[in-house]
N, C-alpha and C positions, 0 to 999 in steps of 0.2 A: 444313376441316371440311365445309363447303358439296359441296366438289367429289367428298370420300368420299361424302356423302349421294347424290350424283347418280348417282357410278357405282355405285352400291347400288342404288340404286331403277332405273337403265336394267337393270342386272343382271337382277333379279328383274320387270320389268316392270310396275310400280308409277306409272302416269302421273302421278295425282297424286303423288305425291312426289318425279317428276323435274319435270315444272310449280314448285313447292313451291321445290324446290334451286334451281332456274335464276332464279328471281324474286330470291330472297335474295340470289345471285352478281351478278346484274345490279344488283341494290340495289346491291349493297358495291362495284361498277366504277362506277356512278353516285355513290356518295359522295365516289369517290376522284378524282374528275371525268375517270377513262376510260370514255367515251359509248362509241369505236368498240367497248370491250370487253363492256358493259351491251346494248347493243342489241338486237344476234342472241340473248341469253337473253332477255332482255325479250319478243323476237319469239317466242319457240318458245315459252315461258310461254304466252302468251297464246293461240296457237295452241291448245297444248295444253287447256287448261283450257276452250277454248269447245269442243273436240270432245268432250269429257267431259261440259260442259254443269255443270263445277263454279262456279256463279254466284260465292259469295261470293268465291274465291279470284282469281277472273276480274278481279273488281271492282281489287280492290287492284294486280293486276299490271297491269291496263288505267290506273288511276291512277297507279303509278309509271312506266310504259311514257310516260303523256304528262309527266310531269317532264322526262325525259330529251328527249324531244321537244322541250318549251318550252326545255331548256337549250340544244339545237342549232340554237335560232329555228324550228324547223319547227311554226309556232302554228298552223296550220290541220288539220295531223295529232293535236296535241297536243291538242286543242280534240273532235273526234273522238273520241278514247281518253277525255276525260275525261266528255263527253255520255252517252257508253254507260256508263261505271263508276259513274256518277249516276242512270243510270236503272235498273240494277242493283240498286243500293245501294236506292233509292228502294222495287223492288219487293218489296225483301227486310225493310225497314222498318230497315237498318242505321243510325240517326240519326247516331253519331259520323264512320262512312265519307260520310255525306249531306252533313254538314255540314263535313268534311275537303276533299269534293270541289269546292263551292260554294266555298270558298277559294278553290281551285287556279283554278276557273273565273274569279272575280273579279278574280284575279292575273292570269292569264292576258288579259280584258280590258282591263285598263290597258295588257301589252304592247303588244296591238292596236293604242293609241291611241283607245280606245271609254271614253275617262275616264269619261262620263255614264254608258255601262254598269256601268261600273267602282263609279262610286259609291251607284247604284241599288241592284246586288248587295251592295255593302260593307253599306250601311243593313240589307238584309235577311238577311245573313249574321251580322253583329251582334246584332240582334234574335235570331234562332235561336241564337246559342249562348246569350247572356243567359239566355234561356229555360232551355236544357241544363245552365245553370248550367257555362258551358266557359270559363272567365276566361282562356286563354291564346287559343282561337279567338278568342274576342271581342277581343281585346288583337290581334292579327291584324287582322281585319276592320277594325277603328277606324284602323290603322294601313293599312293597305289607302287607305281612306277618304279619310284624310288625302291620304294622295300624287295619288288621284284629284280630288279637292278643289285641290289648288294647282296640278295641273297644268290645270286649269279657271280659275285665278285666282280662287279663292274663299277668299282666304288667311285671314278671321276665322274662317270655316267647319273652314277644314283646321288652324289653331292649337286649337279646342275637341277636332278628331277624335284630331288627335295628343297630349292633353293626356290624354284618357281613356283613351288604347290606354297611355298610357304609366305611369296609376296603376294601370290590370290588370295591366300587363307586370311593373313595380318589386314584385308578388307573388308573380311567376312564379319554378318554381326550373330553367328552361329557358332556358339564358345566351344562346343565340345568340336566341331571341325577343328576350331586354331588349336585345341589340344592334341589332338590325333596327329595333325600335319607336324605340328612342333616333337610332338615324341618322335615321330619318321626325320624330321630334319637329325635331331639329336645324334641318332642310329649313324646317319650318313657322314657325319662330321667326323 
């Protein structure tokens, strides 16, 4: 479906909607955990849409662009993609892409090994969805939190964080969340 769309829109010379196709095809190779397949769309997306100077769309593909990055360990690229798709977001007043991305970047920090970062962020990613009223971000970030919390040795700390992510999560009707949260509960117990 994807790949019709793309040679439609190369066809007719339509950038945003080859930009558009290619993000989605990269999405669906990155789901399927083929990176070597995801990339190079990933790349021309991205490419594409900053020559266009289509911001919002930019954002999202620069966000998914760094997943794919964090999957392949390359955190310092990833990290990158995700700075500029935040400051995007940020300028455009996108909250949920704001706060989407601040995840990523949280997650992303723990990779690092920047636990303290890690939990700093969690705390204020937290707070911001609470705010947004976003029970599944938040159930995220707590859980976030958590893991950065015991990997600190802060284990009373990361039992309350993962106790909370875990009564967000057990609302949530997004199963691989209440898996994720429940293995970080697990950890903390």
């Amino acid at each position: 479906k994807f790949e019709a769309a793309l040679a439609v829109n190369r066809e007719i010379g339509n950038k945003l909607g080859i930009a558009v196709a290619l993000e989605n095809i990269g999405h669906a190779f990155y789901l399927q955990g083929q990176l070597g397949e995801a990339k190079p769309r990933y790349q021309e997306a991205v490419s594409i849409l900053r020559d266009i100077g289509y911001k919002s769309y930019a954002s999202s593909a620069l966000s998914g662009y760094g997943d794919l990055l964090s999957a392949e360990g390359n955190l310092a690229e990833a990290r990158k993609n995700y700075e500029e798709a935040l400051a995007i977001r940020t300028e455009l007043g996108e909250k949920g892409g704001v706060l989407d991305t601040r995840l990523a970047l949280t997650e992303l920090a723990l990779e690092e090994g920047k636990a303290a970062e890690a939990e700093t962020a969690s705390h204020k990613a937290a707070a911001e969805a609470q705010k947004e009223k976003a029970a599944d971000s938040e159930a995220q970030a707590r859980s976030t939190m958590a893991r950065s919390l015991l990997v600190q040795g802060k284990i009373e700390e990361a039992e309350k964080a993962s106790a909370e992510a875990n009564s967000l999560a057990a609302r949530s009707e997004n199963p691989g969340l209440r898996l994720s949260v429940s293995m970080t509960r697990a950890r903390a117990l």
